[in-house]
Residue, then its C-alpha position, 0 to 999 in steps of 0.5 A: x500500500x502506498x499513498x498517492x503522490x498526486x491525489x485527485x482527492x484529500x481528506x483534509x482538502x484546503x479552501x477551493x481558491x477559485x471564484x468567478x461568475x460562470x464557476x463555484x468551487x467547493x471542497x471535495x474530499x476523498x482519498x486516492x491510495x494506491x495497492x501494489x500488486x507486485x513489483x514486476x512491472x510486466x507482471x499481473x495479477x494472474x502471474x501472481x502465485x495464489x497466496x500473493x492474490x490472497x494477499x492483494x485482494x484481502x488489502x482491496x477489503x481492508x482498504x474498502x473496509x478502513x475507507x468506508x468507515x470514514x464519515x466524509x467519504x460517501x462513495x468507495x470505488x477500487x479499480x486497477x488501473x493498467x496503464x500502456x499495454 
């Protein structure tokens, strides 16, 4: 598990600092994390021995549990993000 070094997302955002007519900012809060599945980049899930997705996927759980659990986030969604093919 590591954190996000460029979230979208922050629990403790700071103050929008954009106002105009056309726009209105509001604080958005969330967070953004980020699971390693493995440290082989042109690996994937499925080359992973069973005890190592046991593990992946009990962090996913962990994760949506721990996530869930905050009062400011409404809404958890876990994707795997591939990137280039």
């Amino acid at each position: 598990m590591l954190q996000n070094r460029f979230p979208a997302l922050v629990l403790n955002p700071a103050n929008p600092s954009y106002e105009g007519a056309l726009l209105r900012s509001r604080k958005a809060f969330g967070a953004c994390e980020v699971v390693v599945e493995t440290p082989a980049h042109e690996g994937d899930l499925c080359d992973l021995s069973l005890g190592n997705v046991r593990k992946v996927i009990e962090t996913f759980a962990k994760e949506f549990e721990r996530l869930s659990s905050v009062k400011k986030i409404r809404y958890v969604a876990e994707f795997r993000n591939k990137g280039r093919r």
